[in-house]
N, C-alpha and C positions, 0 to 999 in steps of 0.2 A: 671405445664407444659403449658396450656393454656394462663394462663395469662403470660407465659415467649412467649412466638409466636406471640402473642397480642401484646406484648411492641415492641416486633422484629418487626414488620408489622408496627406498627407506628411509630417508628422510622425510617421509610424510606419512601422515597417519592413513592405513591401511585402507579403511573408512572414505578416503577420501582418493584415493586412486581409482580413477578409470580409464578403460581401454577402447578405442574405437572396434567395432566388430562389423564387419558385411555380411550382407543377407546374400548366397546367391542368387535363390530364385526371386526375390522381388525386387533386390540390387538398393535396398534400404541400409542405410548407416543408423546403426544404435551403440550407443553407448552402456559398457556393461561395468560391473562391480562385483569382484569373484568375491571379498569378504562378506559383502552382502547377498551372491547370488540374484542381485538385480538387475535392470533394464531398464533404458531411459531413454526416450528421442535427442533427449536434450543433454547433457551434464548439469547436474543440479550445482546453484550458488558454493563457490567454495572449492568446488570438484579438482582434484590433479590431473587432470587429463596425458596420457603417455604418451610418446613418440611412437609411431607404428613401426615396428620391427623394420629394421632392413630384410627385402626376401634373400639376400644374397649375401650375405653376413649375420647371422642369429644362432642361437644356443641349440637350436632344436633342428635344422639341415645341416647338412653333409655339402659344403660347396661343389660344384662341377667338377672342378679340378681334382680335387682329391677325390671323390667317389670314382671316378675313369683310374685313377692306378691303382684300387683294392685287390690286393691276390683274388678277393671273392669273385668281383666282377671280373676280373682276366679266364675266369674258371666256368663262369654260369652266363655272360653276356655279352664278351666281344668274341668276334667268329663264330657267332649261336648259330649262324645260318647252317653255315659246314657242318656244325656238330650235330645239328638235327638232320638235316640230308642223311649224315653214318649214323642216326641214332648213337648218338654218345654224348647226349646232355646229360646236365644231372640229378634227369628226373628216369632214363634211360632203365632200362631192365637191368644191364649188366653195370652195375652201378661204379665198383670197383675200378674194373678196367676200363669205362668209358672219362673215369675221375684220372687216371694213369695216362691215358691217350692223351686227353684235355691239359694234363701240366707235364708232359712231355714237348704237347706244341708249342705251349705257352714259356717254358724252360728254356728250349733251343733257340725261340725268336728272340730273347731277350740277353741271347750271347753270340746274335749275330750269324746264326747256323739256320737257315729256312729249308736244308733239304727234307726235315721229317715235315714242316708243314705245306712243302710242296707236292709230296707222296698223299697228305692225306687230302690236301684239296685234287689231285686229280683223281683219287678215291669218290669224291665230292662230286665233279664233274661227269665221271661214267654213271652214277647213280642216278643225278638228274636228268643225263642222256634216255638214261632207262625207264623215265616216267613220260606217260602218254599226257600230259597237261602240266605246264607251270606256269603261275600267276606272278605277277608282279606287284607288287605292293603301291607302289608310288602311280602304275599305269595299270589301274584295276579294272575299270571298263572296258580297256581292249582287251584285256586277257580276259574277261567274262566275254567280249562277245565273240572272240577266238575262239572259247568252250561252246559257247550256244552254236558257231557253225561247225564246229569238229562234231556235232552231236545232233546236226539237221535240224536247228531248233534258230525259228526266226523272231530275232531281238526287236524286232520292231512290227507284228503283228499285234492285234488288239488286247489290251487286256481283260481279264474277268476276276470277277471277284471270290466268284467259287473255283477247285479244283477239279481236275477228269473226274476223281474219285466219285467226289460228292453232288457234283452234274448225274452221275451214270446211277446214282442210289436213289436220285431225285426220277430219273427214267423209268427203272426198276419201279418205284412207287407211283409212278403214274399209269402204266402197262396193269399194275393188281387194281388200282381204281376203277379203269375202264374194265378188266374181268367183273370185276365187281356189278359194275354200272347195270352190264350186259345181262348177268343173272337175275339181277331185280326186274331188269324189263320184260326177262321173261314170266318172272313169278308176279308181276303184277297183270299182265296181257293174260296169263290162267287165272288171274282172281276176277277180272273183269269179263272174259268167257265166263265163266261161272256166275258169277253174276246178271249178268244179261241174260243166262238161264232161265234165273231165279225169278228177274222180272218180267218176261217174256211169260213165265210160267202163271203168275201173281195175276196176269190181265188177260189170260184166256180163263182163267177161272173166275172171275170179275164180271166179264162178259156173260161166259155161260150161266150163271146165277145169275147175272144183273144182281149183284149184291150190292150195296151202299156201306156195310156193315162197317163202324168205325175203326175196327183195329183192321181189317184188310187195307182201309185207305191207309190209315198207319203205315203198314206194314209197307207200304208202295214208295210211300214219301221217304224212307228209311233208305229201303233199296234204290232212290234217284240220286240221293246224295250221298252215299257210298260210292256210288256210280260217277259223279261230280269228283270225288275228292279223288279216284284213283287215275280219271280222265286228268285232271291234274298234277298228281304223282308222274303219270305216264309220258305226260309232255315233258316234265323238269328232267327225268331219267335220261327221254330222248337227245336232249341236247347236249353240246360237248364239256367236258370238265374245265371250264372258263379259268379257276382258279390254278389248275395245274397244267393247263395248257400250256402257260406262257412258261413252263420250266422248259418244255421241249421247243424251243423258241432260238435259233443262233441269238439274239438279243439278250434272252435273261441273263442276269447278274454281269452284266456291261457300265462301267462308270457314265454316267452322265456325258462327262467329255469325250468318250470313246479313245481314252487313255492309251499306250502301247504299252507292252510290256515292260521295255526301254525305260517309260515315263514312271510306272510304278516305280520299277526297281530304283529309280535313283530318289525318289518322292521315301522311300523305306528305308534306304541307306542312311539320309539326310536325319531321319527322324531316329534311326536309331544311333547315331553320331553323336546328335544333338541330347537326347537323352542319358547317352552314357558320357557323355563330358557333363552334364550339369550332377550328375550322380556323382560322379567321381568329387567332382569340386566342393559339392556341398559338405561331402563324407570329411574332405580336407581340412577346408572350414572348420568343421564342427571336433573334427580330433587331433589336429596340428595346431596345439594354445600354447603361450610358453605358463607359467604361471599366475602370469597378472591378467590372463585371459588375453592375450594378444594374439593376433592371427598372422598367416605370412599370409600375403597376398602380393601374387607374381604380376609383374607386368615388365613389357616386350626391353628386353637385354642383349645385347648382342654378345656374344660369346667368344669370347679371346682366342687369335687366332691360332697359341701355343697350343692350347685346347681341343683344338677340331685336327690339329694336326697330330696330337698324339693321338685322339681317338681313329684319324683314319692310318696310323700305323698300326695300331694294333688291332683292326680289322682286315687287314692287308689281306684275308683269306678269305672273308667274306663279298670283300670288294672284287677279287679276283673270281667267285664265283658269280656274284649278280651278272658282273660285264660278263661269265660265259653263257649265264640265261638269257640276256639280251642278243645272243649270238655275235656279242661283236667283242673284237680286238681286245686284252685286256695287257698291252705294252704298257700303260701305265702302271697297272698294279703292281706287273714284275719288275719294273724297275725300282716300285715302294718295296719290295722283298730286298735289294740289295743296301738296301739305308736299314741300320738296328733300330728297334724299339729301344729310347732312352729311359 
């Protein structure tokens, strides 16, 4: 099949090859042209349009099958569970000997001898015994609300939009406003004493003269409406801080819908799922081309059952672990230990 595409391609002028290309995020079909570095909705008159890659036959992946029996992967990705529990991946500190343990397990299984990967999975098994939380991957919300009650913390209480932290700084700042508040009303109620002095003073000397004199009425009319504006000031100080009130409020920063914690968490999960699958895809897209600018684009395969059956052979330790996290029975696994890895 390849080399029939290949002939096809070369037997036509460069110029006139093009490739169908998907957009992830807008899910748009264009038409591209790597000689020319172009883009077209359409194929212009003429155009050679290519067959789209097979995703599961192409120059550029590594089919299923064989990528599952790379020494690499037997080394770095089947029974990773176990190997991370003992720390002996091979990103591990002790890189050496965690590389030596790893194709020791991987060696013996594959001559039929499972007593050293049976040693190191119940190695595997006390370690996880010995951890106060283990999640499950496939049943992540029961192990999260597992953690929330092992930790007095209820999953279905309301949520908020802010944290303790920045509720308590928001408190902290509303406590120095009212200090604040407090000082002004005093410094305004002695400017206004003083004041009232001033004019109190202003109209017994008024009187005693019986003066008319223009700058004393001046001076009257000054001191009423300084007297006005602080009577003013005075009243706004008195009342409560409206704006910062509502922070000490159980209501502020509460979703509209009065959300649950529950509701966020899985509204956050979803978004960040959905975000890092279209990143991923796009990245794909855009740097998995063969030459003629052609894309793989995967769609739903079912997966040969030779396949799934070797991969869950040579997981046989990490399946033997998950069943002891789930606390149950793993008589199946051990009897996958007595069949060889082919």
């Amino acid at each position: 099949t390849r080399e029939r595409e290949k002939l096809l391609v070369d037997s036509e002028d460069g110029a006139h090859a093009w490739s169908v290309q998907y957009n992830a995020t807008s899910k748009d079909i264009v038409y591209y042209n790597r000689v020319s570095n172009e883009t077209a909705g359409a194929p212009p008159p003429g155009a050679n349009v290519l067959p789209d890659l097979d995703p599961y036959d192409n120059p550029l992946v590594m089919p299923l099958s064989e990528f599952v029996r790379l020494p690499e992967v037997h080394h770095v990705i089947h029974n990773n569970q176990v190997y991370q529990v003992l720390g002996i991946t091979n990103i591990s500190r002790e890189h050496g000997l965690s590389k030596e343990l790893r194709g020791c397990a991987m060696d013996t299984s594959f001559e039929g001898d499972y007593a050293f990967g049976e040693a190191i999975l119940d190695r595997a098994k006390g370690v996880l015994d010995g951890m106060w939380h283990v999640s499950l991957f496939e049943d992540l919300d029961a192990s999260i609300a597992g953690l929330l009650e092992a930790g007095g913390w209820d999953f279905n209480q309301l949520a908020y939009k802010n944290g303790e932290r920045w509720v308590e700084n928001l408190r902290v700042a509303v406590q120095k406003k009212e200090e604040e508040r407090r000082e002004r009303l005093v410094e305004l109620e002695d400017d206004l004493e003083s004041l009232l002095a001033s004019k109190l003073e202003q109209q017994n000397r008024r009187a005693s003269e019986d003066s008319s004199d223009d700058l004393a009425v001046k001076e009257l009319r000054d001191i009423e409406r300084e007297e006005e504006r602080l009577m003013e000031e005075l009243r706004k100080a008195g009342e409560p801080i409206k704006a910062e009130e509502a922070w000490l409020s159980d209501e502020y920063g509460m979703p509209p819908d009065k959300a649950t914690v529950k509701m966020v968490y899985d509204q956050c999960i979803d978004r960040a799922r959905s975000k890092k699958e279209m990143k991923h895809k796009i990245k794909f897209l855009q740097k998995v081309q063969d030459e003629y600018g052609r894309q793989i684009v995967y769609k739903r395969h079912l997966i040969d059952e030779e396949v799934i059956d070797y991969i869950e052979k040579a997981n046989v330790l990490d399946r033997a672990l998950y069943m002891h996290a789930r606390g149950e029975e793993d008589a199946t696994c051990k009897s996958v230990i007595d069949t060889r890895v082919e």
